[in-house]
C-alpha positions as CSV (number, residue, x, y, z in Angstrom):
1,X,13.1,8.2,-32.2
2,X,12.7,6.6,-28.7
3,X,13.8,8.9,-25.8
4,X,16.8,6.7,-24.6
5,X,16.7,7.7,-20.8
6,X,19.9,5.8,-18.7
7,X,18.8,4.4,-14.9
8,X,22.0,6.4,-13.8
9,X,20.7,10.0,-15.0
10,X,16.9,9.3,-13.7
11,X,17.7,7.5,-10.9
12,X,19.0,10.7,-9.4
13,X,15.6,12.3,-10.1
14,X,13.9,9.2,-8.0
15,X,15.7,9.5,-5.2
16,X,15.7,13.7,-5.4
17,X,11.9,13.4,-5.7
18,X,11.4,10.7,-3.6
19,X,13.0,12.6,-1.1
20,X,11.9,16.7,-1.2
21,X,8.2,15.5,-0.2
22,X,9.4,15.0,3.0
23,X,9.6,18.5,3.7
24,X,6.0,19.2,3.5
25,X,3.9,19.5,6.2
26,X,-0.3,19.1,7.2
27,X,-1.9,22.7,6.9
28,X,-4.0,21.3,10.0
29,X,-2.4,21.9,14.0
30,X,-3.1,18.3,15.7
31,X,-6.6,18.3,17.1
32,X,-8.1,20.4,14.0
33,X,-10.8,19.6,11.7
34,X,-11.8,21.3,8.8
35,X,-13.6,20.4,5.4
36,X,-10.2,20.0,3.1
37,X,-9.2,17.4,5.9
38,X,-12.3,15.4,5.6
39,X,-12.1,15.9,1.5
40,X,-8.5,14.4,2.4
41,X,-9.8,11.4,4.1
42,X,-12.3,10.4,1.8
43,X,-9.0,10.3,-1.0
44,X,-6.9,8.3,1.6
45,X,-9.5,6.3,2.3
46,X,-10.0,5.1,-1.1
47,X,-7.0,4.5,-2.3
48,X,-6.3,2.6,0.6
49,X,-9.5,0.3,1.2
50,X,-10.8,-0.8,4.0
51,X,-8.3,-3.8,4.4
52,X,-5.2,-0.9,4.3
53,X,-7.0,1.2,6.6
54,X,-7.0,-1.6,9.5
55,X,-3.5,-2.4,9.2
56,X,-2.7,1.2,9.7
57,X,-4.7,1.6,12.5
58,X,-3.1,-1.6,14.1
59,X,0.3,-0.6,13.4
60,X,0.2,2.8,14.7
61,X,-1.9,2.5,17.8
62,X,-4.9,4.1,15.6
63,X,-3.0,7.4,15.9
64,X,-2.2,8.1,11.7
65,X,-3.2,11.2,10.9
66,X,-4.1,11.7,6.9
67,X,-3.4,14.4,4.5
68,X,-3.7,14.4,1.0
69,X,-1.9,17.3,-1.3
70,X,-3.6,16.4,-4.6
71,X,-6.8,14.6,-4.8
72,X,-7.7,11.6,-7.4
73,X,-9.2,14.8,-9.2
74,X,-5.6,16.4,-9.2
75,X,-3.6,13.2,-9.9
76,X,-6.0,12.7,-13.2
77,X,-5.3,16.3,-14.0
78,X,-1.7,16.1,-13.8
79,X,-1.5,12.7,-15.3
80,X,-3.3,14.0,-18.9
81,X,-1.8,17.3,-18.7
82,X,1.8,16.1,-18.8
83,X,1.6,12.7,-21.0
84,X,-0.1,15.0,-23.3
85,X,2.2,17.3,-23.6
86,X,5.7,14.3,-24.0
87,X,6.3,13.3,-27.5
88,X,8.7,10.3,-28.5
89,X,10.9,12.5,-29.9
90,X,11.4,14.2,-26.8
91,X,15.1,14.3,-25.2
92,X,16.9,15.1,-21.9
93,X,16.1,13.5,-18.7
94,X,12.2,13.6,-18.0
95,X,11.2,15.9,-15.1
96,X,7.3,15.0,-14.2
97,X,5.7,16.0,-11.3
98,X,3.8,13.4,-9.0
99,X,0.4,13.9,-7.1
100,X,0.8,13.4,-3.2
101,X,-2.0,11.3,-3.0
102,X,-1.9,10.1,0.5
103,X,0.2,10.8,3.4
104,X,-0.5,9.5,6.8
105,X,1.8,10.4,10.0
106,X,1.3,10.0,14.3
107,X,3.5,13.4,14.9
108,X,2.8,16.0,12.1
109,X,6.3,17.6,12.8
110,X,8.0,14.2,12.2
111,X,8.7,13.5,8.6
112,X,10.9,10.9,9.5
113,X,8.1,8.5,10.3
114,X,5.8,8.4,7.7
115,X,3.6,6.6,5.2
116,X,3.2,7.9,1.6
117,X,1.7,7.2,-2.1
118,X,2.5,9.0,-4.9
119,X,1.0,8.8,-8.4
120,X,2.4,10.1,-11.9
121,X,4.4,9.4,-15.2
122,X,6.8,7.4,-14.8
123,X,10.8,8.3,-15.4
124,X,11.4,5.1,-17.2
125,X,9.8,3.1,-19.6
126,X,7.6,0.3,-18.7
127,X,10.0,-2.7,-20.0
128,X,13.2,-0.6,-17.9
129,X,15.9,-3.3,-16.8
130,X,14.6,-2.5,-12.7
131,X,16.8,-5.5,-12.0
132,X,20.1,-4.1,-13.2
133,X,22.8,-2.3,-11.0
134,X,23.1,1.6,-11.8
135,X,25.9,4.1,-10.2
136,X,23.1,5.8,-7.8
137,X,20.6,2.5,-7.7
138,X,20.8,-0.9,-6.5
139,X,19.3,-3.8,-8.5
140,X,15.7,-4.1,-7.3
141,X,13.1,-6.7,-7.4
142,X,11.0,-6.7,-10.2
143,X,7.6,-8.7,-10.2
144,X,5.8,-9.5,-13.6
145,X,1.7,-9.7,-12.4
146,X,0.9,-9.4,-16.3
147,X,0.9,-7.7,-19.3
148,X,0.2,-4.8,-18.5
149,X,1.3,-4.4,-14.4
150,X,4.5,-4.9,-12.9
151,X,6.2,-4.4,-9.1
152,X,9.1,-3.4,-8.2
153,X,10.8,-2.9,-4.7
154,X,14.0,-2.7,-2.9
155,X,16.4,-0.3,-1.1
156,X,17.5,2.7,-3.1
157,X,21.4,4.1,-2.6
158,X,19.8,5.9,0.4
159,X,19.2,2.6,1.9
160,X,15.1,3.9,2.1
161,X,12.9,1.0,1.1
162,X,10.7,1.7,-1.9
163,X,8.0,0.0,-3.4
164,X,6.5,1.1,-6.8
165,X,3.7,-0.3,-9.4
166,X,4.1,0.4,-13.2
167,X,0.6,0.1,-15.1
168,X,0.4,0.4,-18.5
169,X,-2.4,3.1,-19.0
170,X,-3.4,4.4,-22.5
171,X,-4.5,8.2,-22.6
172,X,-6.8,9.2,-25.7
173,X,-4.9,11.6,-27.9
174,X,-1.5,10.6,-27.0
175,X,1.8,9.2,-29.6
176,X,1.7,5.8,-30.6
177,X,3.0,3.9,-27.4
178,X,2.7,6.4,-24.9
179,X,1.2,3.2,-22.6
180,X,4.7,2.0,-22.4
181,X,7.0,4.2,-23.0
182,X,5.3,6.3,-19.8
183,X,3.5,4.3,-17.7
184,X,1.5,5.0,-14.5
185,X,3.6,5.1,-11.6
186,X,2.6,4.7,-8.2
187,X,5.5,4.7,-5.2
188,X,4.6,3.5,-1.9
189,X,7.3,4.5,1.7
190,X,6.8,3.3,4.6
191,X,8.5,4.7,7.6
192,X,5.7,4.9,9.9
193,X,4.3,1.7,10.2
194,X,7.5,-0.7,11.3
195,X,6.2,-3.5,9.2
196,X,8.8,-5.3,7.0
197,X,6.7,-7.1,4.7
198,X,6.7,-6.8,0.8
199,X,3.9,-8.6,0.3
200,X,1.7,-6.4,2.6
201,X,3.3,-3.3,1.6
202,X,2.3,-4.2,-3.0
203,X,-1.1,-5.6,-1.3
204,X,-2.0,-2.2,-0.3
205,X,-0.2,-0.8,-3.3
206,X,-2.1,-2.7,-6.0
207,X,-5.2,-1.8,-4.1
208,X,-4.3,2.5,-4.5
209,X,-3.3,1.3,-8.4
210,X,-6.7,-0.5,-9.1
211,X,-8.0,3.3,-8.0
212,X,-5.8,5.1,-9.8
213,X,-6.0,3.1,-13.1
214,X,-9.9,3.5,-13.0
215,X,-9.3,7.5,-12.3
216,X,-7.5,7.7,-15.5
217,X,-10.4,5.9,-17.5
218,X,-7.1,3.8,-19.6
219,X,-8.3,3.2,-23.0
220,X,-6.3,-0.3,-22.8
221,X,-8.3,-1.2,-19.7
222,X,-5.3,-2.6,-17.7
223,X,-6.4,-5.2,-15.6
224,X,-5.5,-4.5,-11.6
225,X,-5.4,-7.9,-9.5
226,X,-6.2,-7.5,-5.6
227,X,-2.9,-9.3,-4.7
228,X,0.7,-9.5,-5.7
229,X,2.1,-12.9,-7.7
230,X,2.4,-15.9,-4.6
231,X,6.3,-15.4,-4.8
232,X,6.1,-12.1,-2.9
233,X,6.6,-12.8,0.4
């Protein structure tokens, strides 16, 4: 039987997720080098490219800072481990944990200002009604790019702006399915960089997805494009 999740009762997880990685901080004083901190680099660097690596240079004054929590090495890890381990007759709100794959700040003490990709399972199903009102979410904007990637983006009930890709991402060993019914998802925030643009913001995304959907090593071979659908603007 398909786990019948509502938007209302996950929702709440987003948003409670989305928020408590705010409240960690760099292990590195400003000023400090150390080997995890060029290890960190190399996975922000990557899942950024060199394209979203100058426009966060130009929008903070070339003054970002990067730290990673979990490396592609992690994100994999955690990814398997948990897909693995969901069947479809599995019930109750689903409670997976995301890799902090990239976070980039100017003032380490300021969480408040902030850029940030995560990577996991997603709460909802691949085909979940994104455009539909809940109690705790506002419709959003969904963007088909094909079969087996979608974007979505808008203001939660927090009134943060969110932008998230959903890739379809087969894991050997897993229930009939498991591609859709728990997706990759990646979420992208932006506080840091003042830029207002969607279509920059699922640019950069898409690149960090094309990375993280090769990580996995997806049986279905999802195919990543390098840019959003021309109706993101």
């Amino acid at each position: 039987m398909r786990n019948t999740l509502t938007l209302t009762a996950v929702a709440v997880l987003l948003l409670g997720a989305s928020a408590c990685t705010a409240d960690k901080e760099p292990k590195e004083k400003a000023g400090e080098t150390s080997k995890d901190a060029v290890a960190d680099d190399a996975t922000c660097n990557e899942l950024l490219g060199d394209a979203g690596l100058k426009w966060l240079r130009e929008h903070t004054g070339d003054k970002a800072r990067l730290k990673v929590v979990d490396d592609l090495k992690r994100a994999r890890s955690l990814f398997y481990q948990q897909v693995k381990n969901w069947g479809p007759d599995d019930s109750g709100a689903r409670t997976f944990q995301r890799a902090d794959a990239c976070l980039a700040r100017t003032d380490v003490a300021n969480a408040a200002k902030q850029l940030e990709i995560r990577y996991g399972p997603s709460y909802f199903p691949f085909d979940a009604p994104f455009d539909k009102a809940s109690e705790v979410s506002p419709a959003q904007t969904v963007t088909p790019v094909n079969s087996a990637v979608k974007l979505v983006h808008g203001k939660d009930r927090d009134g943060a702006v969110r932008y998230r890709v959903y890739v379809k991402c087969k894991i050997p060993g897993t229930s009939a399915k498991q591609e859709n019914e728990i997706p990759i998802e990646g979420l992208l925030t932006d506080t840091l960089t003042g830029d207002t643009s969607a279509r920059v913001h699922l640019t950069h995304l898409l690149h960090s997805a094309k990375v993280m959907a090769d990580t996995m090593d997806c049986q279905n071979k999802p195919v990543v494009p390098a840019e959003p659908p021309a109706s993101v603007r």
